[in-house]
C-alpha positions in Angstrom: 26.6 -10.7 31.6 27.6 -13.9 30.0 28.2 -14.9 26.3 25.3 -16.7 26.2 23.1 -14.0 28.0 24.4 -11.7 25.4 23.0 -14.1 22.9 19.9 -14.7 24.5 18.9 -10.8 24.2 20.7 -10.5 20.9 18.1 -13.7 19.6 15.4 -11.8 21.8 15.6 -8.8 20.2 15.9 -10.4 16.3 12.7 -12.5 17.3 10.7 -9.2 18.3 12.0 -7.4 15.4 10.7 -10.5 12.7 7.2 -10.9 15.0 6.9 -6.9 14.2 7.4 -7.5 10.9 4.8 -10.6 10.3 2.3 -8.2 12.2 3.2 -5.4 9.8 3.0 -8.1 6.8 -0.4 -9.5 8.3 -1.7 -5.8 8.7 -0.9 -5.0 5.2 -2.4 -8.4 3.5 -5.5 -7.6 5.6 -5.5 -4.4 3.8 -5.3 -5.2 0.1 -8.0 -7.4 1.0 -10.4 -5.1 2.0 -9.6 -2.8 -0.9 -10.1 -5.5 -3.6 -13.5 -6.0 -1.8 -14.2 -3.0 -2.6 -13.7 -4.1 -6.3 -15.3 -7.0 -6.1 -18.3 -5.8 -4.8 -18.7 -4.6 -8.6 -18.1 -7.5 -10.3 -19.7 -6.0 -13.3 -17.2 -3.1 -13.5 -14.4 -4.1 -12.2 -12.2 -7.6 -12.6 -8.8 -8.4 -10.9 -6.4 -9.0 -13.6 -3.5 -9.6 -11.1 -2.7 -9.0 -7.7 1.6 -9.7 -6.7 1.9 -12.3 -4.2 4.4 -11.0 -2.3 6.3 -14.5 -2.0 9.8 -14.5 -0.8 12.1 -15.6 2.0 15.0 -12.6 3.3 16.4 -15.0 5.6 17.2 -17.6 2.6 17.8 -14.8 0.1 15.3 -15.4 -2.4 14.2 -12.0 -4.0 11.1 -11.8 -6.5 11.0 -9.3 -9.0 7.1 -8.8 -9.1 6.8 -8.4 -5.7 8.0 -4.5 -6.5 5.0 -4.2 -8.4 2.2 -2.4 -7.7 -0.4 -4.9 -5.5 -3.1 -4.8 -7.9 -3.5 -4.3 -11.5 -7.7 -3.8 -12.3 -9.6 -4.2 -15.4 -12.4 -1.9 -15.8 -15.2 -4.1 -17.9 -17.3 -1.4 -19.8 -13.8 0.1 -21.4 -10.9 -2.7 -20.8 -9.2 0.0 -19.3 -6.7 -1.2 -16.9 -4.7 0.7 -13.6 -2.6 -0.4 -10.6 -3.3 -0.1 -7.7 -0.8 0.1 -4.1 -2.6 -0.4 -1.2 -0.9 1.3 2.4 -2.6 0.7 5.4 -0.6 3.1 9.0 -2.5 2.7 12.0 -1.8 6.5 11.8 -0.4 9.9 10.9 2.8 10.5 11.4 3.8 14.4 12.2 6.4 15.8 10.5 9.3 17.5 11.9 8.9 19.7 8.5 5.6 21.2 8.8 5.0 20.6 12.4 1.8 18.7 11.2 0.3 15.0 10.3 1.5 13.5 7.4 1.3 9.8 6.0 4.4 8.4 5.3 3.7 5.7 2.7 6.4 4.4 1.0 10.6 4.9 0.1 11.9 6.7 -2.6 13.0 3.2 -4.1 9.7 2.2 -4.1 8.3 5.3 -6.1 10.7 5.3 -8.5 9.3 1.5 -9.4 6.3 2.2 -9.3 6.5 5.4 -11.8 8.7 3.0 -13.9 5.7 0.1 -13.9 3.4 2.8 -14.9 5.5 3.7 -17.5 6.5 0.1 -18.9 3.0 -1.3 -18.9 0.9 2.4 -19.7 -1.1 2.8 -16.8 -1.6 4.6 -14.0 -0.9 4.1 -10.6 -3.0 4.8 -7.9 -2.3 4.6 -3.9 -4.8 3.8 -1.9 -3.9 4.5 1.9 -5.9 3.5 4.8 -5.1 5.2 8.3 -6.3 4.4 11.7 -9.4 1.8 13.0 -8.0 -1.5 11.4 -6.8 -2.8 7.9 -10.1 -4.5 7.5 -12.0 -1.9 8.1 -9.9 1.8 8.7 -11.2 5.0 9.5 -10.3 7.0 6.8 -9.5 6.3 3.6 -7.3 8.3 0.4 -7.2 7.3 -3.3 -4.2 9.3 -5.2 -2.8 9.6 -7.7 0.5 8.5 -8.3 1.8 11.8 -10.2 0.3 13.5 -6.5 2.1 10.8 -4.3 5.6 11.7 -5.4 7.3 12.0 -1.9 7.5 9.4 0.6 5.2 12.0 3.1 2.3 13.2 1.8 1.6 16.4 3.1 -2.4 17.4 3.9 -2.5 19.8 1.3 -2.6 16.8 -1.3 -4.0 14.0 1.1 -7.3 15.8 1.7 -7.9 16.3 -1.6 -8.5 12.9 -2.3 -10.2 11.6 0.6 -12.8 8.9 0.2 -15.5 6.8 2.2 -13.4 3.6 3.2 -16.2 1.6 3.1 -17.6 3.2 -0.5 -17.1 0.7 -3.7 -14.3 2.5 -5.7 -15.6 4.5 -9.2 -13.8 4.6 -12.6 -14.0 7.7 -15.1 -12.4 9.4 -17.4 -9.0 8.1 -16.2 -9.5 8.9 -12.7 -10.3 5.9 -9.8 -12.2 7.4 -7.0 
């Protein structure tokens, strides 16, 4: 194999890698989509007070702060109360070598840490939403958690199940809790 056949699949392999990830990035913009739908669809409860844009470029370096945030940040209408929201969609469980059973892996521990420190900074709570199998605009099951639940990158059953929801449900606001 020549150099340039060595370049060819080397450039073949980066192009899959980057089409992967604008499928992955497509999948999960899809997602956050349906989920503020599910906000919208309450427009006298619940108001979109920001939602990160997730602009940036890796290949030219440029890095936005924000876009570590969670994706959403809601205003509940009757109280002002605010909360973030992080929206996950995985076309499905992932079984862990650790319990021999389904887990959901939905984020790095990078990534939590941030998002416990946004909570923190800005006093409100964090909520993951996680959408798993049929498709990002419309998946099969659907989770709402708490971020003081979701503190590992696998989420094991024992929490998950307790906080199933009806993906295609509006979401519901009391006493702290987003359901």
């Amino acid at each position: 194999m020549g150099f340039l056949d060595k370049l060819a699949k080397t450039l073949d392999l980066w192009l899959a890698d980057e089409e992967a990830e604008d499928v992955n990035y497509q999948k999960g913009t899809d997602f956050e989509k349906y989920v503020a739908g599910l906000f919208t669809r309450r427009s006298d409860y619940f108001a979109i007070s920001d939602w990160t844009r997730d602009n940036h470029d890796k290949s030219k370096g440029i890095y936005v702060e924000s876009n570590t945030n969670p994706d959403l940040v809601i205003r509940y209408k009757p109280t002002n109360e605010k909360f973030a929201v992080e929206c996950k969609y995985r076309s499905g469980f992932y079984r862990s070598q650790k319990i021999n059973g389904p887990v959901v892996k939905w984020a790095a521990p990078d990534q939590i840490r941030r998002y416990n420190a946004y909570s923190r900074s800005n006093r409100i709570p964090v909520f993951v939403v996680i959408g798993v199998g049929g498709s990002p605009k419309k998946p099969a099951t659907m989770f709402c958690i708490p971020l003081g639940d979701a503190k590992y990158p696998e989420i094991f059953p024992s929490v998950f199940e307790k906080y199933e929801r009806d993906p295609g449900k509006t979401f519901f606001w009391r006493d702290g809790m987003l359901k």
